[in-house]
C-alpha positions in Angstrom: 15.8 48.9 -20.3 18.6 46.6 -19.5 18.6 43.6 -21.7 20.0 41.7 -18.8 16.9 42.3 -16.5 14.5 41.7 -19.2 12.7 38.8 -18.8 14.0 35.6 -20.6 11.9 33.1 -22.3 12.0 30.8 -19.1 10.8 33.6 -16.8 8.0 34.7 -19.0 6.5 30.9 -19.3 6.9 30.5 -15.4 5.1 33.7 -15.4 2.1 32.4 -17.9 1.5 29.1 -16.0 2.1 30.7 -12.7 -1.7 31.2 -11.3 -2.6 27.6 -12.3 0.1 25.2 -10.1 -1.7 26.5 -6.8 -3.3 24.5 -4.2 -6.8 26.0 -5.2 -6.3 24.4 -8.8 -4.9 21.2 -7.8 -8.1 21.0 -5.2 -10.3 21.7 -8.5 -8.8 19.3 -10.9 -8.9 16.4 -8.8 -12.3 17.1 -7.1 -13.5 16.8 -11.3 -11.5 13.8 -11.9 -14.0 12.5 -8.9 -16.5 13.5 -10.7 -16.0 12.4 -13.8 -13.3 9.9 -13.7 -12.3 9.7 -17.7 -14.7 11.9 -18.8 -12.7 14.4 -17.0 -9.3 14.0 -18.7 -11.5 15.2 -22.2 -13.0 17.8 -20.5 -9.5 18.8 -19.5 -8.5 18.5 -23.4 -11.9 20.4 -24.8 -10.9 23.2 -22.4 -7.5 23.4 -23.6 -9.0 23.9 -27.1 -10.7 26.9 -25.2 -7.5 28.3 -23.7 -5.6 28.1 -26.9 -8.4 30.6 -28.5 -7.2 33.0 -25.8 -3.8 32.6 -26.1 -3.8 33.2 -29.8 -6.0 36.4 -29.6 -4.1 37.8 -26.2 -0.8 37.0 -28.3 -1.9 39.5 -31.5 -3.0 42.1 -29.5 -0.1 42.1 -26.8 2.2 42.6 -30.0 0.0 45.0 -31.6 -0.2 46.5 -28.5 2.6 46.7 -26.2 0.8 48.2 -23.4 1.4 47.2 -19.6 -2.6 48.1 -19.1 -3.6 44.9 -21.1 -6.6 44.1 -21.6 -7.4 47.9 -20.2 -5.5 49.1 -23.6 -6.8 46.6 -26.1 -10.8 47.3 -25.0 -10.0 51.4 -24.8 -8.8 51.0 -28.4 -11.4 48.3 -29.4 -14.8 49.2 -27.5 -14.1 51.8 -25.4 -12.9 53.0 -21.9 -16.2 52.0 -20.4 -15.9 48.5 -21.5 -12.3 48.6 -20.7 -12.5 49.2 -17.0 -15.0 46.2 -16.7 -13.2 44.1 -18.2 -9.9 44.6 -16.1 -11.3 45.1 -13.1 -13.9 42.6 -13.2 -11.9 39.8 -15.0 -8.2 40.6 -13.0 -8.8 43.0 -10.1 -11.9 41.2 -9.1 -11.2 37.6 -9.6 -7.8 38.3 -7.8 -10.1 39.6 -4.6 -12.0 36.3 -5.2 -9.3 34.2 -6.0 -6.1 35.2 -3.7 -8.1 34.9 -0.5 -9.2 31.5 -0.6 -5.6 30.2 -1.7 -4.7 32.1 1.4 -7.4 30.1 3.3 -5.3 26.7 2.4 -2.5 28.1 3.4 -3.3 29.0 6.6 -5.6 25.8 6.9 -2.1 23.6 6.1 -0.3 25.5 8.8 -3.4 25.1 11.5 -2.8 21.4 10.7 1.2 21.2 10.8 2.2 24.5 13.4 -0.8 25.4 15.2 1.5 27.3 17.7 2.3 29.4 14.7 -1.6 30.0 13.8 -2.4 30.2 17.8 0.0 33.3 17.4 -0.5 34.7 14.4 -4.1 33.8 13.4 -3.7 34.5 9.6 0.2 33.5 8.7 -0.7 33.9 5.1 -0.9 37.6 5.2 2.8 37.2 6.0 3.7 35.8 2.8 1.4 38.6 0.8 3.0 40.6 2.4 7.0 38.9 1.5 5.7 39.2 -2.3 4.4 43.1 -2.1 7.7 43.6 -0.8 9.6 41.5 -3.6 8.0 43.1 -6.2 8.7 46.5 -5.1 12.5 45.3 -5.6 11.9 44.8 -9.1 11.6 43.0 -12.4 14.8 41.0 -11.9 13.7 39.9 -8.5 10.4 38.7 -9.3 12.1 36.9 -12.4 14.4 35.1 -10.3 12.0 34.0 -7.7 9.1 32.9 -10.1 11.3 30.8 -12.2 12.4 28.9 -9.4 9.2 28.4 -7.7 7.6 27.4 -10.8 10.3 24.6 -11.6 9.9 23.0 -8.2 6.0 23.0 -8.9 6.4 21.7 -11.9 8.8 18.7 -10.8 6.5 18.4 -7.8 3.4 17.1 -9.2 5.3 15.6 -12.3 6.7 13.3 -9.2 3.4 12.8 -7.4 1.9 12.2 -11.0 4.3 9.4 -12.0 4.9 8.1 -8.3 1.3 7.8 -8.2 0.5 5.6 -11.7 3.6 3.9 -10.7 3.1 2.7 -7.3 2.1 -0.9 -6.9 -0.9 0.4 -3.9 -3.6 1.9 -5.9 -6.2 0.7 -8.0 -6.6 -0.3 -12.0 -7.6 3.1 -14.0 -11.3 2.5 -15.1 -12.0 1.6 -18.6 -12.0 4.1 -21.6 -15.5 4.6 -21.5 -16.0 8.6 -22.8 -19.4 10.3 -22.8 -19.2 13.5 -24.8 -22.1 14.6 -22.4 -20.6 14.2 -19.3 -17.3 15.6 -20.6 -19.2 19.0 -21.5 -20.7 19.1 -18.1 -17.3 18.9 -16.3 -15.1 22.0 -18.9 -16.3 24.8 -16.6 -14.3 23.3 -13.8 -11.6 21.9 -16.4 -11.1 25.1 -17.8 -10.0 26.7 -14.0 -7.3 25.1 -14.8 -6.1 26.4 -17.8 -6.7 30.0 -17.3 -4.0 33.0 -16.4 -1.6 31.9 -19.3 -1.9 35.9 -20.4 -0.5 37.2 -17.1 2.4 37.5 -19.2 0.9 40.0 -21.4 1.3 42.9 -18.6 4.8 41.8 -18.4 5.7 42.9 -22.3 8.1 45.9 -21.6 10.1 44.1 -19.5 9.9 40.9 -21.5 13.2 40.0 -24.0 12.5 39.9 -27.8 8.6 39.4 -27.3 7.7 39.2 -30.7 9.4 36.0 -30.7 8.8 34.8 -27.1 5.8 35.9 -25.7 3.6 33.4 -28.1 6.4 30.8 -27.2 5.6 31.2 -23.5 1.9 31.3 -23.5 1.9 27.8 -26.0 4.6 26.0 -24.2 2.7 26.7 -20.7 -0.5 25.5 -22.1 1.0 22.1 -23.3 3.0 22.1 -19.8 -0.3 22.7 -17.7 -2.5 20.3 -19.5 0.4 17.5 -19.5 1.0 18.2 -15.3 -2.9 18.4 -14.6 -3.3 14.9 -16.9 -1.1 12.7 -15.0 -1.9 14.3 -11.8 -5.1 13.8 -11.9 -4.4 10.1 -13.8 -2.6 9.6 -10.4 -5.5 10.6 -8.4 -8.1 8.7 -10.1 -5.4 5.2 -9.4 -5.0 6.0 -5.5 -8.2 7.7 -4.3 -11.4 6.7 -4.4 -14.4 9.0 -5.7 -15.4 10.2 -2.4 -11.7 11.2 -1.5 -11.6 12.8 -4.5 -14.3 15.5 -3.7 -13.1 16.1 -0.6 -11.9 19.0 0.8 -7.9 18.7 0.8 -7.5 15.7 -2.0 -4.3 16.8 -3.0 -3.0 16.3 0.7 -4.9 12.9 0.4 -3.2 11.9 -2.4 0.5 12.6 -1.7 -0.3 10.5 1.9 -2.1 7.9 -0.5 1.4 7.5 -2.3 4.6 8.4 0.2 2.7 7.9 3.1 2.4 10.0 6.3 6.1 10.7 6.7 5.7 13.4 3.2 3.4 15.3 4.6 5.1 18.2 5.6 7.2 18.1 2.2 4.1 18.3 0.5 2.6 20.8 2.9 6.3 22.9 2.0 5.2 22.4 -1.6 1.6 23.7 -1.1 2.5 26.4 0.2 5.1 27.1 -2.3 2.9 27.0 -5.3 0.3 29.6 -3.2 3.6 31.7 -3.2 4.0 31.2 -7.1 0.3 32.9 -7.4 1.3 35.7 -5.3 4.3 36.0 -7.3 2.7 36.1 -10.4 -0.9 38.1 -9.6 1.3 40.6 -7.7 3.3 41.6 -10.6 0.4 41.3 -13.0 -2.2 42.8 -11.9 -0.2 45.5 -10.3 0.7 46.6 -13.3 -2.4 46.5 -15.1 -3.7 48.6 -12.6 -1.2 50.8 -13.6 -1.5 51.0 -17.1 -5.1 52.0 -15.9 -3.7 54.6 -14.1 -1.4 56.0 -17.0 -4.8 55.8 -19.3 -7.0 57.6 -17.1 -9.6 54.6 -16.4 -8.1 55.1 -12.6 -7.2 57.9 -10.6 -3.5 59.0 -11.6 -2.0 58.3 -8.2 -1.9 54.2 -9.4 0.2 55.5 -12.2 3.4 55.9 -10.0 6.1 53.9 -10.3 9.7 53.6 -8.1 12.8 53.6 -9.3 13.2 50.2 -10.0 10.3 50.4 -12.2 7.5 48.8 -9.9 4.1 49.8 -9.6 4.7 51.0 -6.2 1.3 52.6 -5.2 -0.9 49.8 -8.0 0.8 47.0 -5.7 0.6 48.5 -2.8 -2.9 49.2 -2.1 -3.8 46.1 -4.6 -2.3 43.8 -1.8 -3.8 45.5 1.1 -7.3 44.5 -1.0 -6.2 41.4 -0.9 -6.1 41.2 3.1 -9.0 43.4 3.4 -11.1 40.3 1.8 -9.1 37.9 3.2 -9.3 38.5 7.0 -13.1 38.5 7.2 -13.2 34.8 5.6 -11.5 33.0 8.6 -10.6 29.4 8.3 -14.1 28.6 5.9 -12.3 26.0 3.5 -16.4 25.5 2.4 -16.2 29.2 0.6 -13.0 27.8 -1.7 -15.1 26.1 -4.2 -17.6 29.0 -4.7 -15.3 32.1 -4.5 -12.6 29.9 -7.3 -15.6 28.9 -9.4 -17.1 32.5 -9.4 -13.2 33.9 -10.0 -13.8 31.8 -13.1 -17.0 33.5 -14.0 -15.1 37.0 -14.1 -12.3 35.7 -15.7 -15.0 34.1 -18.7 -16.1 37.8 -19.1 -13.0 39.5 -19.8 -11.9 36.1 -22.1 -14.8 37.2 -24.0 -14.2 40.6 -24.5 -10.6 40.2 -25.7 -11.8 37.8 -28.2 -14.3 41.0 -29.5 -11.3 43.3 -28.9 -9.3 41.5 -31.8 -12.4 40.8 -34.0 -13.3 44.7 -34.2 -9.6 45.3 -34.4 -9.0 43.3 -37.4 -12.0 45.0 -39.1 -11.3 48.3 -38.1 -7.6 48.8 -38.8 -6.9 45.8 -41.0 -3.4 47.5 -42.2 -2.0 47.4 -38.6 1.3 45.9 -37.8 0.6 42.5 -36.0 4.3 40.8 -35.3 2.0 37.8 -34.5 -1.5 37.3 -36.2 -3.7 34.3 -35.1 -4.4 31.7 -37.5 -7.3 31.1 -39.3 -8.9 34.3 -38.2 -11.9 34.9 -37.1 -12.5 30.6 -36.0 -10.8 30.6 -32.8 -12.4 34.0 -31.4 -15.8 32.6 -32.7 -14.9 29.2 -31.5 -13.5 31.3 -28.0 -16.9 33.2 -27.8 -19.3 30.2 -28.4 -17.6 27.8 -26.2 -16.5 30.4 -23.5 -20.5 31.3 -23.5 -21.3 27.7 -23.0 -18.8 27.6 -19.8 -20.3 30.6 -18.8 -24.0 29.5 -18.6 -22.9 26.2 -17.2 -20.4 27.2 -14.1 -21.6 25.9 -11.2 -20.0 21.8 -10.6 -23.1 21.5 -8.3 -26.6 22.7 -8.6 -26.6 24.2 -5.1 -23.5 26.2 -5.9 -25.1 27.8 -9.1 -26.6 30.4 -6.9 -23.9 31.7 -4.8 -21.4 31.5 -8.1 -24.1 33.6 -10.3 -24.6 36.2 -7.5 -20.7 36.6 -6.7 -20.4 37.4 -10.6 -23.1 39.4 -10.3 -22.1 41.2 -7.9 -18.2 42.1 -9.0 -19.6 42.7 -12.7 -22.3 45.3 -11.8 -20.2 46.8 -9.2 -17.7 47.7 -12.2 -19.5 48.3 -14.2 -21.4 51.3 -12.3 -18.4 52.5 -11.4 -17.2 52.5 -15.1 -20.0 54.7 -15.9 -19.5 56.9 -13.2 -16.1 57.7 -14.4 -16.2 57.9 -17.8 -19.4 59.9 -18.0 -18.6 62.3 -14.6 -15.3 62.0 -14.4 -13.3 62.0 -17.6 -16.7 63.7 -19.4 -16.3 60.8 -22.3 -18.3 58.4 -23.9 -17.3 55.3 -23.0 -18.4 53.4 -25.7 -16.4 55.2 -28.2 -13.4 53.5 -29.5 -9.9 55.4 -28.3 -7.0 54.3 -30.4 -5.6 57.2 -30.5 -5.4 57.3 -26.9 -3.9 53.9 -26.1 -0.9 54.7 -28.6 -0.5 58.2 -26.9 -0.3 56.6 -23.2 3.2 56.1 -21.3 
C-alpha cells in the first residue's frame, strides 16, 4: 500500500464521527433537548459513557483483527458465522437501508423548500448525490479521504458557530436552572445515544489506515469527545433560542439557525444540511461497502461482493449496496413523519450488533488469552459488562414516544429475523457449517 494514500490520523477521525453530523442527528438531539431540557445534556453524557465501552472493545479487536469484514470477522472468530452475518447485516447493512433513506428524505425536503423547480424536475434530487458518492468511492481510498476530511471540518465549524452564535446572541431566552433528574435523564439515553454511535466505521477502514495501532484508538476517542462537545453546545443553543414546542418539531435545526441569523442564512444553512447528509454518504459508502466485502472474501456472502477494482474499491459491495439504498428510498416519498421511527429503529439494529461485539471480545479474551492485542481495553471485562447492561437498558427502552414503540420494535423485528433466517439458510444449506461454531482459523486465513 502506498504510505501516502493511507489514511492519516485526520482522515480516519472524520471518518469515525462522520455518520453522526447529519441532519437526521441534529433533528434527534434537539427534538430531546425539547424534551428534556437539562436532563438531556446528562443523558447525552451517560450515553457517552455507553459509546466509550464500544470504542474500547471495537479498538482491541480491530487491532487483533485487521480484517476489512469487521464486525463479520470478529463474530466468525468469536461466535460463529451464523452470528456473524446477523450482526453485520442487521447492525450496518440494515440500519444503513433504515438510516440513509430518511437523511435522503431531508434532503430532498430542504430542496422542495429552497428549488422546487429542481424537485418539480427531478422528484428525488438526493439520489443524485448517492449516486456522486458511489462514484467517488469507486475512485479510491485517497479520494474519499480527501473529501470526508473536508466535509467533516466544515460540519464541525458549522454547528460550533450556530452553537456559540446561539448562547451568545443577545435574542434568546435564560438557559433553565440546573435542575437534574436521574430519572428523566435515563428515559431520554436511547435517543442521546443516536448520537454517539458510528464512531467504529473506521474499523473497516484499517488496511488503508496509517500506523493504526497508534491511531485508530486516537480517532475513535478524539471523535467521541468532539461529537459530545458539538452536540452539547448545539443543543445548549437550542434550548436558549427555541422554545419546547419548536424543539420537537419537524425541521428544528432549520428553526434554530433562522432563530439566530435570521431569514437571510437560510440557504447557507440549507448548503450546510445538505453537506453533512453528503458526509454520511461519504462515510457509510466506504464502510459498509467494504464490510460487505470482507463478507464476501469470508464466505458469509456470495463471492461476487468480494471483487474489488484496481484502485482497491469494493466495486460490486458498493455498487449494488447503493442501489439498496434507492430501492428503499424511492418508495418513502417526501414522509418527513417516517424520519423519527426508521432513525430510532436504525438505532435498535445498531444496539444489537454493539452487543455482540462486546461478547466478541469477552469470549475472545477467554479463549485465546495469549493473543497479540496492540491495544487492550482497560479494566477488562467492566466496560463490555457495563456496554451489555446499559446497551440492554437502551434497548428495551427505545421508543422517545409510547406510540412510536410499536413501529420501532416491529422495524427491528423485522430486519433482525430477516437476517437472521437468511443466516441459517446459508450457513446450514449453503456453506454445510455450523454456524455457531467458532472459526478463527478461518478469519486469519481470509484475504
Amino acid at each position: 500500500m502506498n504510505s501516502q494514500k493511507a489514511l492519516p490520523l485526520s482522515a480516519m477521525i472524520a471518518t469515525a464521527v462522520g455518520v453522526v453530523v447529519v441532519q437526521s442527528t441534529m433533528i434527534t438531539m434537539l427534538n430531546g433537548t425539547g424534551l428534556g431540557a437539562m436532563n438531556f445534556l446528562l443523558a447525552i453524557g451517560i450515553s457517552g459513557l455507553l459509546a466509550l465501552t464500544y470504542v474500547c472493545s471495537f479498538a482491541e479487536l480491530a487491532l487483533m483483527l485487521p480484517k476489512s469484514g469487521s464486525v463479520s470477522a470478529y463474530t466468525q472468530a468469536a461466535l460463529g458465522p451464523g452470528l456473524a452475518i446477523v450482526a453485520t447485516l442487521s447492525g450496518y447493512v440494515a440500519v444503513a437501508l433504515l438510516g440513509i433513506p430518511a437523511e435522503l428524505i431531508l434532503v430532498d425536503t430542504l430542496l422542495a423548500d429552497v428549488a422546487p423547480g429542481l424537485v418539480s424536475i427531478l422528484p428525488y434530487p438526493s439520489l443524485l448525490l448517492l449516486a456522486l458518492f458511489c462514484f467517488l468511492n469507486l475512485r479510491g481510498i485517497d479520494v474519499f479521504a480527501h473529501i470526508q476530511s473536508a466535509l467533516v471540518a466544515i460540519m464541525f465549524l458549522g454547528l460550533f458557530v450556530i452553537g456559540f452564535a446561539g448562547l451568545g446572541s443577545g435574542a434568546g431566552t435564560t438557559l433553565p436552572p440546573l435542575a437534574l433528574d436521574g430519572a428523566a435523564a435515563f428515559s431520554l439515553v436511547a435517543l442521546a445515544f443516536w448520537g454517539l454511535v458510528g464512531l467504529e466505521f473506521v474499523c473497516p477502514m484499517i488496511n488503508d489506515a496509517r500506523d493504526p495501532r497508534r491511531n485508530l484508538p486516537r480517532a475513535m476517542i478524539i471523535g467521541l469527545v468532539l461529537v459530545v462537545a458539538v452536540y452539547a453546545t448545539f443543543c445548549l443553543a437550542g434550548m436558549r433560542m427555541l422554545t419546547a414546542e419548536k424543539l420537537g418539531g419537524a425541521t428544528p435545526h432549520v428553526d434554530l439557525a433562522l432563530a439566530i441569523f435570521g431569514p437571510g442564512a437560510k440557504l447557507a444553512f440549507v448548503v450546510l444540511a445538505i453537506l453533512g447528509s453528503a458526509t454520511l454518504l461519504n462515510t457509510v459508502l466506504a464502510s459498509v461497502s467494504r464490510m460487505i466485502q470482507g463478507m464476501g472474501q469470508s464466505g458469509q456472502l456470495p463471492r461476487v461482493f468480494a471483487a474489488q477494482n484496481a484502485r482497491g474499491a469494493p466495486t460490486w459491495a458498493l455498487i449494488i449496496f447503493a442501489l439498496a439504498i434507492a430501492a428503499v428510498r424511492v418508495p418513502l416519498g417526501l414522509d418527513a413523519s417516517a424520519i423519527l421511527s426508521l432513525t430510532v429503529a436504525a438505532a435498535g439494529c445498531w444496539l444489537v450488533a454493539y452487543l455482540i461485539v462486546h461478547l466478541d471480545l469477552i469470549v475472545l479474551r477467554l479463549r485465546l488469552p495469549q493473543q497479540v492485542r496492540p491495544f487492550r481495553s482497560p479494566l477488562f471485562p467492566l466496560p463490555q459488562l457495563m456496554g451489555i447492561l446499559g446497551m440492554g437498558y437502551v434497548f428495551l427502552n427505545i421508543a422517545p414516544m409510547p406510540e412510536l414503540a410499536g413501529p420501532i420494535y416491529r422495524n427491528v423485528a423485522a430486519m433482525l429475523g430477516g437476517t437472521l433466517l437468511y443466516s441459517l439458510v446459508w450457513t446450514v444449506l449453503v456453506q454445510r457449517r455450523n454456524p455457531f461454531q467458532a472459526d478463527l482459523a478461518g478469519v486469519l486465513r481470509q484475504g
